[in-house]
VEXLUM-914339 format. One record per residue: x, y negated, z negated of N, C-alpha, C, O in turn; residue in three letters. Coordinates in steps of 0.001 Angstrom, whole numbers, plus 500000, padded with zeros to 6 digits. Layout:
residues N
XYZXYZXYZXYZALA ...
end
This chain:
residues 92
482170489986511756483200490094510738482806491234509792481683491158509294UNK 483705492450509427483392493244508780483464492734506796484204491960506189UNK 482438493524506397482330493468505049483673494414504479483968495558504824UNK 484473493390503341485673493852502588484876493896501230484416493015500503UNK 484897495239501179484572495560499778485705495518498408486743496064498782UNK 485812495082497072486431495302496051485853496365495116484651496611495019UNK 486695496886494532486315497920493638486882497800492497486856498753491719UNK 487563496513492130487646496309490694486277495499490110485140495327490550UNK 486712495254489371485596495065488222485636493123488103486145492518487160UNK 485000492503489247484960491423489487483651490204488870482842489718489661UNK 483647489952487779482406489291487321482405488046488255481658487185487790UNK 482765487817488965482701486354489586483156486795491133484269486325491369UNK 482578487622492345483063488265493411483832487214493855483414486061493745UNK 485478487600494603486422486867495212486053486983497074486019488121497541UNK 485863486086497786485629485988499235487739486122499600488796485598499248UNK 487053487495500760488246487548501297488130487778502785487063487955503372UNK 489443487756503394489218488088504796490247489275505193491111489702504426UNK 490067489645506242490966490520506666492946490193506950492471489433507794UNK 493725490122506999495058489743507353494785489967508918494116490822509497UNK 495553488875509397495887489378510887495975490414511200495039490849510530UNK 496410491388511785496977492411512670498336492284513427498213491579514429UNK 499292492649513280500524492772513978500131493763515070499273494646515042UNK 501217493289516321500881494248517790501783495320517153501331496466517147UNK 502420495207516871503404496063516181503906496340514857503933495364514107UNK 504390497660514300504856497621513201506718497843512796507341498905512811UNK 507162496662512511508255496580512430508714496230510770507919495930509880UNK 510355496368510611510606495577509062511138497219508377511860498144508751UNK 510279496885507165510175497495505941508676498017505776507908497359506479UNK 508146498872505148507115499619505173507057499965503359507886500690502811UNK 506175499439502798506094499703501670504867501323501027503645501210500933UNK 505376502177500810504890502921500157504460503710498766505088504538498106UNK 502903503028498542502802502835497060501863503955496936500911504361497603UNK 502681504455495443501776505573494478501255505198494030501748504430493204UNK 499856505302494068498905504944492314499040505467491347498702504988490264UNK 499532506500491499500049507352490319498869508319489553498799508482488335UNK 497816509013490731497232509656490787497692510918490935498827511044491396UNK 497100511837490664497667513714490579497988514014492345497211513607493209UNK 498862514546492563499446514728493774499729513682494817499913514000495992UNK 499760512651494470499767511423495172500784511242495848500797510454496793UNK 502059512112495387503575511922495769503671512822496962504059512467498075UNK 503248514119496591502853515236497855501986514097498787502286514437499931UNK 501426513383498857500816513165500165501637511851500505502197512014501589UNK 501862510797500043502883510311500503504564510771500866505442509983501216UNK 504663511740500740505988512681500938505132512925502602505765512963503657UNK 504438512990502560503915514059504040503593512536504715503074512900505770UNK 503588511927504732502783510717505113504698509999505649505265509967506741UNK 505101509574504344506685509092505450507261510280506234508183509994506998UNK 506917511424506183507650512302507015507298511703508147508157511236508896UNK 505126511596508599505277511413510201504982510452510502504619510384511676UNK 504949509292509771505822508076509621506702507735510474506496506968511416UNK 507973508396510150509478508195510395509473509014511846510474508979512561UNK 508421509666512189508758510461513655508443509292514257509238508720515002UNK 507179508808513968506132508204514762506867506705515094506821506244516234UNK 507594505945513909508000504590513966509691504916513790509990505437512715UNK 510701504678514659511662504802514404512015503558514198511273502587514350UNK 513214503533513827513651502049513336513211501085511766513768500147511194UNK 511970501866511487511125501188510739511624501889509059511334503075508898UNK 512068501440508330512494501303507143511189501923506115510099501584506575UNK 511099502597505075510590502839504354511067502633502710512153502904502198UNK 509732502002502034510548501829499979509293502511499449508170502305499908UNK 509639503535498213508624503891497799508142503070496464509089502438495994UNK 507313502961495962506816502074494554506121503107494151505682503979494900UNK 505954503050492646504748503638491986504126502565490923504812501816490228UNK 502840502621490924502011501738489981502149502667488457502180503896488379UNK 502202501916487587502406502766486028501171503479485890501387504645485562UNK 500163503253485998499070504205486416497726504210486921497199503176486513UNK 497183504658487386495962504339489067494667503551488039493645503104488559UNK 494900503490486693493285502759486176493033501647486179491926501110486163UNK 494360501063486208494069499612486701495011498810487960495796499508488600UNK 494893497329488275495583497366489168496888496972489228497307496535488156UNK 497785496986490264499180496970490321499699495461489490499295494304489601UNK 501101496277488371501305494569487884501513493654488644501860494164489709UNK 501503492463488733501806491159489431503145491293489737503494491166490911UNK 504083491568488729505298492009489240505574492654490309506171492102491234UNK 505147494054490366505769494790490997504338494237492536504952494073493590UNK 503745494142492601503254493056493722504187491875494345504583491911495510UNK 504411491104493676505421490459493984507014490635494733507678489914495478UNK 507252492179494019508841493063494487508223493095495964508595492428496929UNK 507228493996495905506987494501497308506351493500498371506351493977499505UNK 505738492057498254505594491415499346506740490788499276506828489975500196UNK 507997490810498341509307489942498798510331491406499667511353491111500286UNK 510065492241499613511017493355499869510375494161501464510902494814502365UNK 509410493822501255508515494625502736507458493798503214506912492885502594UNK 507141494319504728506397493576505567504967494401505706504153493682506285UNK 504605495246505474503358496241505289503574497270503958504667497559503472UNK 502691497589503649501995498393502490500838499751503244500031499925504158UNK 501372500326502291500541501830503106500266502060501545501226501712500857UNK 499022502638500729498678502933499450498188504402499537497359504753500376UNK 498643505093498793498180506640498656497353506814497963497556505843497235UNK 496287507416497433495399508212496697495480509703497078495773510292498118UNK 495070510131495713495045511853495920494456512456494795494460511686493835UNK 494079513276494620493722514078493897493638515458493955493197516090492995UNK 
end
């Protein structure tokens, strides 16, 4: 079983596991900004070959209000009621 690392700031570490794996990727496809400097340029390039690669497959973009901390509960919530995978960008 591989080690899942966190990188927030956890005084009490949370045990997690991996999610299944789908054979396939179907649905809705959630694509989130952290709202890091160029982050949009690479998710712009990222649903382009995306959309070659998965046809059929739906794309929503999100942005987090900003990359220092983590995503509100809210908008967590929008996107596991609205989409079936999450793709997260970083950039700099």
């Amino acid at each position: 079983m591989p080690t899942i690392l966190d990188p927030t700031d956890e005084r009490v570490p949370v045990r997690r596991e991996l999610a299944p794996r789908p054979e396939a990727i179907t649905g809705t496809v959630a694509l989130l900004d952290i709202s890091k400097p160029r982050g949009a340029v690479l998710i712009d390039r990222l649903e382009t070959l995306l959309r070659e690669r998965l046809p059929g497959v739906s794309f929503q973009r999100y942005s987090k209000p900003t990359f220092t901390k983590p995503a509100p509960e809210d908008l967590r919530k929008r996107i596991a009621e609205e989409c079936h995978f999450v793709v997260e960008a970083l950039a700099d």
